[in-house]
C-alpha positions as CSV (number, residue, x, y, z in Angstrom):
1,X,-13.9,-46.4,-47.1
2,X,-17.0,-47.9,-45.0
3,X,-17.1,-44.6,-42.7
4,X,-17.3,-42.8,-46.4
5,X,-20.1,-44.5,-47.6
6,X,-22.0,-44.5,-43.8
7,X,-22.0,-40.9,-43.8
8,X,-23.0,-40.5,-47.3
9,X,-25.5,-43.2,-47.3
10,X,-27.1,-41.2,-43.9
11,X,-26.9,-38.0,-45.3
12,X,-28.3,-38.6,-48.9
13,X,-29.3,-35.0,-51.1
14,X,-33.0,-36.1,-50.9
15,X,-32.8,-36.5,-46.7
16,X,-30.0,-33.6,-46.1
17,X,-31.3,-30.4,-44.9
18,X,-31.3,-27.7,-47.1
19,X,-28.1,-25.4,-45.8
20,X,-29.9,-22.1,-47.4
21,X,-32.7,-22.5,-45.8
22,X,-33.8,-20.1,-42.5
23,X,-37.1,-21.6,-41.7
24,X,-38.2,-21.6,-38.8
25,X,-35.3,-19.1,-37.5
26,X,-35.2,-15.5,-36.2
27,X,-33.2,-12.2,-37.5
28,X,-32.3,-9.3,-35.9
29,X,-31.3,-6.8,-38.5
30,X,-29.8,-3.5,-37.2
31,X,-30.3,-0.4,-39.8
32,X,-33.0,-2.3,-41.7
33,X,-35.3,0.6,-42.7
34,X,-33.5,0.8,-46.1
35,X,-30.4,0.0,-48.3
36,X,-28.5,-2.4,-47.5
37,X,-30.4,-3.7,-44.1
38,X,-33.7,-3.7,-45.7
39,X,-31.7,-6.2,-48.7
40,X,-30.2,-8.1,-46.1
41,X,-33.6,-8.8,-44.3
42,X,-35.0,-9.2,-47.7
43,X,-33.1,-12.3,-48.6
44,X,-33.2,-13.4,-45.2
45,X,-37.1,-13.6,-45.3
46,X,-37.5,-15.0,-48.6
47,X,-35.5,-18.3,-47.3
48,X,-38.3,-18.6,-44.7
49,X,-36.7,-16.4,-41.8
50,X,-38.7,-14.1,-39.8
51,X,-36.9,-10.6,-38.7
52,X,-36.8,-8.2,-36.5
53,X,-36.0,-4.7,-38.0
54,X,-34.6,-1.1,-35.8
55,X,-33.8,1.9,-37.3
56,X,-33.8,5.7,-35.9
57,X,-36.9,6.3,-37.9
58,X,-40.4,4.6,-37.5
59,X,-42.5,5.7,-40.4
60,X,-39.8,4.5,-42.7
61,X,-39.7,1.1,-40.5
62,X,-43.4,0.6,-40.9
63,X,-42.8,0.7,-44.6
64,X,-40.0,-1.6,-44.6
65,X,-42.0,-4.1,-42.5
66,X,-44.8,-3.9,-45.0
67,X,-42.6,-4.6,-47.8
68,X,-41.4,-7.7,-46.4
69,X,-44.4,-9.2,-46.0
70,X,-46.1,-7.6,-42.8
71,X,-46.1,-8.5,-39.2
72,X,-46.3,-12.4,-39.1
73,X,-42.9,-11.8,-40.5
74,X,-41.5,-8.8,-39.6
75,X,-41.4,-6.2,-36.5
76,X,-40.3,-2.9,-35.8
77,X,-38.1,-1.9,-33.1
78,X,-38.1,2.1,-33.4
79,X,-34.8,3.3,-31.7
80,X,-30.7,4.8,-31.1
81,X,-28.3,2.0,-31.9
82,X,-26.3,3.8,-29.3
83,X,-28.8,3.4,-26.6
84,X,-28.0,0.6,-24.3
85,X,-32.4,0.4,-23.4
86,X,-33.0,0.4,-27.2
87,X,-30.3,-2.5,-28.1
88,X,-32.4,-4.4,-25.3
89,X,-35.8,-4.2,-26.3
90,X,-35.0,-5.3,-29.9
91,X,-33.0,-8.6,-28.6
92,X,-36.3,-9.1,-26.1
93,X,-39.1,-8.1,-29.0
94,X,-37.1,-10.8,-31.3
95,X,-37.0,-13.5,-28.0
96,X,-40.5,-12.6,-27.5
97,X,-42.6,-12.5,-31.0
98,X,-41.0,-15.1,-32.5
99,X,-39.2,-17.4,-30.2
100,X,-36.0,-17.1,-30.8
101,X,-33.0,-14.6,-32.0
102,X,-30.9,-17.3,-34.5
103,X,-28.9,-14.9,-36.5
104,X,-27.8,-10.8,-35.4
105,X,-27.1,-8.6,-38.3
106,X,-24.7,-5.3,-36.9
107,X,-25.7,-2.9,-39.8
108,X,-25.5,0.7,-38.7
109,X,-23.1,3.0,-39.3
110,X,-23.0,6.8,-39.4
111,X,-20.5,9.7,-40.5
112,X,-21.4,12.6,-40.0
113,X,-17.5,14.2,-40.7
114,X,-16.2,14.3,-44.1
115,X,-12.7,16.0,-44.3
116,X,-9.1,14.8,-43.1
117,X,-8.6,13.6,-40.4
118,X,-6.7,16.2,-38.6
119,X,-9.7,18.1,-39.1
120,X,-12.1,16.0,-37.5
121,X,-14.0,17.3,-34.4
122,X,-13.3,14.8,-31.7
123,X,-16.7,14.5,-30.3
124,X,-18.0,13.8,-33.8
125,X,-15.2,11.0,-33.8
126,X,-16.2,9.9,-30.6
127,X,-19.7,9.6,-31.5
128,X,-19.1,7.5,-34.6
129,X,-16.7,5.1,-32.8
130,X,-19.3,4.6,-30.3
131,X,-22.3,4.6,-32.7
132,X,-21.0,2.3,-35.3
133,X,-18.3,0.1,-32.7
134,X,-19.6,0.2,-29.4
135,X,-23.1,0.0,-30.4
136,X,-22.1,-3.2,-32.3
137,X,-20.7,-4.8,-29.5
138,X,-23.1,-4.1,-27.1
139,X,-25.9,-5.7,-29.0
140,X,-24.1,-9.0,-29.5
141,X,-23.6,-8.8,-26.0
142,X,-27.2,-8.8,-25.2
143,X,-27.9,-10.9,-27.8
144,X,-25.3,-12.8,-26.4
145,X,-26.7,-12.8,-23.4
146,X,-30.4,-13.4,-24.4
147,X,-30.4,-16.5,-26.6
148,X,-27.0,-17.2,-28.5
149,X,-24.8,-18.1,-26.0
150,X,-26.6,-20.9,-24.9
151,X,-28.4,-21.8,-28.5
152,X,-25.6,-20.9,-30.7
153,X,-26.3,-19.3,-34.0
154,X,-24.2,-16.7,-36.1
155,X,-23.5,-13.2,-36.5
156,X,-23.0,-11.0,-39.6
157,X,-21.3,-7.8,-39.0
158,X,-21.6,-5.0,-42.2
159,X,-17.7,-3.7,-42.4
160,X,-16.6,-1.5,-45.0
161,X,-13.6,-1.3,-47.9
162,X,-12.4,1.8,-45.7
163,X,-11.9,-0.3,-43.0
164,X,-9.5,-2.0,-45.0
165,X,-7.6,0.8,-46.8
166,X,-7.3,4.3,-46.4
167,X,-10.2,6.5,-48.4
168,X,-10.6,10.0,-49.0
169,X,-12.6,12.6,-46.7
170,X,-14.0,9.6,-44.8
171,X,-11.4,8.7,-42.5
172,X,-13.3,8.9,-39.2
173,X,-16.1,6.4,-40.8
174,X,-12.8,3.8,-41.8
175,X,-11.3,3.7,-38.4
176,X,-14.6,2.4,-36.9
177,X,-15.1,0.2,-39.9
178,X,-11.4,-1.1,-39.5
179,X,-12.3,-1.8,-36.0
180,X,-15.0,-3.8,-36.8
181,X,-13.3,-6.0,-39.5
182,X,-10.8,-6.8,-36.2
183,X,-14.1,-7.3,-33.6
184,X,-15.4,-9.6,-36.3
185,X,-12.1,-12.2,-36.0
186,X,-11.9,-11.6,-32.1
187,X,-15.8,-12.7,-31.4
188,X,-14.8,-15.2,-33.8
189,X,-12.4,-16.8,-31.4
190,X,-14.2,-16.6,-28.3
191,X,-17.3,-17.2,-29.4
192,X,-16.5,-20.7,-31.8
193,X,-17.0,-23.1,-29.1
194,X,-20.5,-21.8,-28.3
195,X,-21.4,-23.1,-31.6
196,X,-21.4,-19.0,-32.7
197,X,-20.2,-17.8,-35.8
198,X,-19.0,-14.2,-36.7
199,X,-18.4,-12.7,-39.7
200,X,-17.8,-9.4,-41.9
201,X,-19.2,-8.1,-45.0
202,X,-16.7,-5.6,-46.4
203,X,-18.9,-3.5,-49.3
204,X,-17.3,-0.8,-51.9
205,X,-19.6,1.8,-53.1
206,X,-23.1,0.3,-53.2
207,X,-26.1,2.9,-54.1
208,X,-27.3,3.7,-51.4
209,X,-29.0,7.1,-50.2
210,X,-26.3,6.6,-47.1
211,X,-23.2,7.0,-49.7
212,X,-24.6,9.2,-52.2
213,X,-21.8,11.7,-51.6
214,X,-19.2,8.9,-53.2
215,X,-21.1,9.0,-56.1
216,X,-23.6,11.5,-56.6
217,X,-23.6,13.4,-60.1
218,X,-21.1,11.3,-61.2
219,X,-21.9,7.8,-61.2
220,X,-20.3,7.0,-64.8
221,X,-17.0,8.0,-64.1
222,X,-16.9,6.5,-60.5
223,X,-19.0,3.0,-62.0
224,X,-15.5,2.3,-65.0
225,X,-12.7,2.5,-61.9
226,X,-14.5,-1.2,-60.7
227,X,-13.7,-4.0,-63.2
228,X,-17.3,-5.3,-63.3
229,X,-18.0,-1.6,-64.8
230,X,-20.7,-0.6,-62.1
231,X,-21.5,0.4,-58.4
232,X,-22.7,-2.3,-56.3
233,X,-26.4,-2.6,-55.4
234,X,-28.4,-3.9,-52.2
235,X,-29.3,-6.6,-53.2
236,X,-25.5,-7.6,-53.9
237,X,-24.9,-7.5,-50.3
238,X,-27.8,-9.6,-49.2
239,X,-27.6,-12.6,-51.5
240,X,-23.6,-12.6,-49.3
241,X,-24.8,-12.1,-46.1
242,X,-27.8,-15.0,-46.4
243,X,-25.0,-17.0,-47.2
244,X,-22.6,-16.2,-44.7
245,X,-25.1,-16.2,-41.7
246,X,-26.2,-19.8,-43.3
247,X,-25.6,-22.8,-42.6
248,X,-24.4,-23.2,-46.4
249,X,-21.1,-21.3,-44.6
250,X,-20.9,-23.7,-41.4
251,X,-17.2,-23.8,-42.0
252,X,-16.5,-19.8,-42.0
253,X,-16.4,-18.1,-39.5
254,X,-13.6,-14.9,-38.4
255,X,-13.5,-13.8,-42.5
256,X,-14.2,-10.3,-43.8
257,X,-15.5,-10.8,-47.3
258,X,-15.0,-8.0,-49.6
259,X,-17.6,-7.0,-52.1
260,X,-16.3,-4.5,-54.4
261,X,-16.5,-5.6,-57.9
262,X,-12.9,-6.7,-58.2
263,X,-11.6,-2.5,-57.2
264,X,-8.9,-3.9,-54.8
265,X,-7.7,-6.6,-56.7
266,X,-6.8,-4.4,-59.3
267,X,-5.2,-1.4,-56.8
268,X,-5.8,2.4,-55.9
269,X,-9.0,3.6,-56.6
């Protein structure tokens, strides 16, 4: 009973640090010109972090960084996620401007094939596995590598529902996602002891200009088969990941968390 009281008496609400809170702490947020990057570094700068954004495209970076607050808080890294050079100069720019590289956000993902499977071209399946897998894994290696082996921190890594069932016409784009639900728990493991935390985001169909094609022309019809009785938004997915990359969710690490609006807890879609 003494140890009880001892730990509450030291760690009182009005002397605890606030577990939300990512002052004084860096962000590298892959795919953050837009959607669900751009709401990921959103929330992560209004609880006082400061990010580093890359995307393929730099006018619509430079926007993004304005919209955040400008440069005292965000940067631009223009670049390929694919490129080894590129992955490296955003983990330096972060190290560099700000001090530090805390949290690493993996959020890009292409698909360029829609169709079955057995139809795929298999350079366009190669080049999504490596875009959207190896891409991930090579920048937590150099930020691995950088600043979080040694410093600790965590990692959020943006999965997908198709990673965890199969989905129509976008087969290609589930396979890499399901490999990434699986990279998420191994990192998990080997990274725990370095104080390193890794964990998944699993989204349904958010609105988004990237999945337009689920929904497009049709959003009604597609918005009743969820049991909150709409698509998910941005913003949905950031309020998760601040969470999950916060020290609010010391204890989790290795989980995928599905944000779908209830769709797989009632079945097929």
């Amino acid at each position: 009973m003494r140890a009880v009281t001892d730990a509450t008496t030291a760690a009182t609400p009005s002397t605890r640090p606030d577990p939300t809170s990512f002052a004084g702490r860096t962000a590298l947020v892959t795919g953050g010109s837009r959607g669900i990057g751009l709401a990921i570094a959103r929330s992560l700068v209004d609880r006082g972090a400061r990010v580093v954004l890359t995307a393929r495209k730099p006018d619509a970076l430079a926007e993004a960084v304005e919209s955040l607050g400008g440069p005292e808080l965000a940067v631009a890294v223009p670049g390929n996620a694919a490129d080894p050079e590129h992955r490296a100069e955003a983990v330096r720019t972060a190290v560099d401007t700000f001090g530090s590289l805390d949290h690493l956000v993996g959020n890009v993902g292409i698909n360029p094939v829609y169709g079955p499977l057995t139809e795929a071209p298999l350079d366009a399946f190669r080049k999504i596995l490596d875009t959207n897998v190896v891409g991930t894994l090579g920048l937590v290696q150099e930020a691995h590598r950088a600043w979080l082996g040694e410093h600790g921190g965590s990692i959020l890594i943006v999965a997908s529902v198709a990673g965890i069932k199969a989905s129509q016409n976008i087969g290609a784009y589930g396979v890499s996602k399901a490999a990434l639900v699986n990279l998420t728990t191994q990192l998990a493991v080997e990274l725990g002891p370095q104080r390193i935390r890794v964990n998944a985001v699993a989204p349904a169909v958010v609105k988004t200009k990237f999945a337009e094609a689920l929904f497009e022309g049709r959003e009604d019809a597609v918005s009743k088969q969820y049991p909150v009785g709409r698509l998910g938004v941005p913003e949905d997915i950031g309020e998760a990941a601040a969470y999950l990359l916060s020290d609010a969710a010391g204890w989790v690490t290795g989980q995928t968390m599905v944000l779908d609006g209830g769709a797989l807890s009632q079945g097929p879609i």
